[in-house]
C-alpha positions in Angstrom: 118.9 82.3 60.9 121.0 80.5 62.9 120.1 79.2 66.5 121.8 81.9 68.3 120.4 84.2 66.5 116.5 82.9 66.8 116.9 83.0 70.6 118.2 86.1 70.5 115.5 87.4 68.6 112.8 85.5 70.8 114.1 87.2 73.5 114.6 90.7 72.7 110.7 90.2 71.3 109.7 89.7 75.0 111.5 91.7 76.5 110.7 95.3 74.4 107.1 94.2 73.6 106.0 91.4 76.4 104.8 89.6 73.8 106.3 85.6 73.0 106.0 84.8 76.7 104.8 85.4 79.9 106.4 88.5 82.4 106.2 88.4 85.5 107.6 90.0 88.4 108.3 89.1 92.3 106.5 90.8 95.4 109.3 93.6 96.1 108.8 94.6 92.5 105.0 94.2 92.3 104.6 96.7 96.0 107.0 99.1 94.7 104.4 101.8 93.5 102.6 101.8 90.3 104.2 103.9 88.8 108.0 103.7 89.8 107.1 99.8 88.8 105.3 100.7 85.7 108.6 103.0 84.7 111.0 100.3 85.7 109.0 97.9 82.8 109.9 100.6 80.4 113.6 100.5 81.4 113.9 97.2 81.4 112.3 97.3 77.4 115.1 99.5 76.7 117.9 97.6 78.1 120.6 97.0 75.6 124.1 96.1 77.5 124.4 92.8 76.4 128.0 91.2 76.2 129.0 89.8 72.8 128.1 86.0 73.5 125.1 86.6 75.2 122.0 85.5 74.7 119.9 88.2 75.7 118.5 86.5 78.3 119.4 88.5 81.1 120.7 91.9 82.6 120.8 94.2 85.6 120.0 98.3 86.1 119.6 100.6 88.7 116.4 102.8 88.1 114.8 105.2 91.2 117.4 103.9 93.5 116.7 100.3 93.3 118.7 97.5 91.7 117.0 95.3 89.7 117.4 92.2 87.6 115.8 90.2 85.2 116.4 87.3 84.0 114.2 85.4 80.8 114.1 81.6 81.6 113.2 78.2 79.1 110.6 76.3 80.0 108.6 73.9 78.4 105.3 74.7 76.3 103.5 73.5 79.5 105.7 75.4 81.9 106.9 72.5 83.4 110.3 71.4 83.0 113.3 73.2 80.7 112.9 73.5 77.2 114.6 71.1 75.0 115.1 73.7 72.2 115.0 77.3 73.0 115.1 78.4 69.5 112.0 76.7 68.6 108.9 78.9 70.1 106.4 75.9 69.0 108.4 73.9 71.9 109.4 76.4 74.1 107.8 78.9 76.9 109.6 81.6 77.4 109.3 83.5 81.0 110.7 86.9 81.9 111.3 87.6 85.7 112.4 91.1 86.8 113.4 91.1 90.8 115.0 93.4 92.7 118.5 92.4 93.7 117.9 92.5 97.3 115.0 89.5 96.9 
């Protein structure tokens, strides 16, 4: 599997399962209701309108009248710092931020 491809995988692995990473959210997502947030997870874990040269590491929806994006970062193992080698999950720490657009 070629590099591209790894990351690729990496990511979609954290962002249908939130597992390979930590998720994480800012405070206009986290007071939106439980369950409108809760639901807006689940769309984000379906999210599939990726261009042809990305990585997966990104997107934008609307859901319940709210515009939201998310955006999967690099970051070292010890969060500190970008990751040398995304592809390589012993190095790197991957971290998934969903936001509303208007943050």
């Amino acid at each position: 599997m070629d590099k591209r491809a790894k990351i690729i995988a990496l990511n979609d692995q954290l962002r249908t399962t939130f597992k390979g990473g930590r998720v994480q959210m800012t405070p206009t997502v986290y007071d939106l209701e439980p369950p409108l947030r809760g639901r807006a997870l689940c769309v984000l874990a379906r999210y599939n309108k990726f261009d042809a040269d990305s990585e997966h590491d990104s997107g934008v929806f609307i859901f319940a009248g709210y515009s939201f994006e998310w955006r999967i970062e690099y970051r070292c193992k010890d969060g500190i710092g970008v990751s040398s080698d995304p592809a390589d999950d012993t190095k790197t720490l991957r971290i998934l931020t969903l936001y509303t657009i208007a943050d």
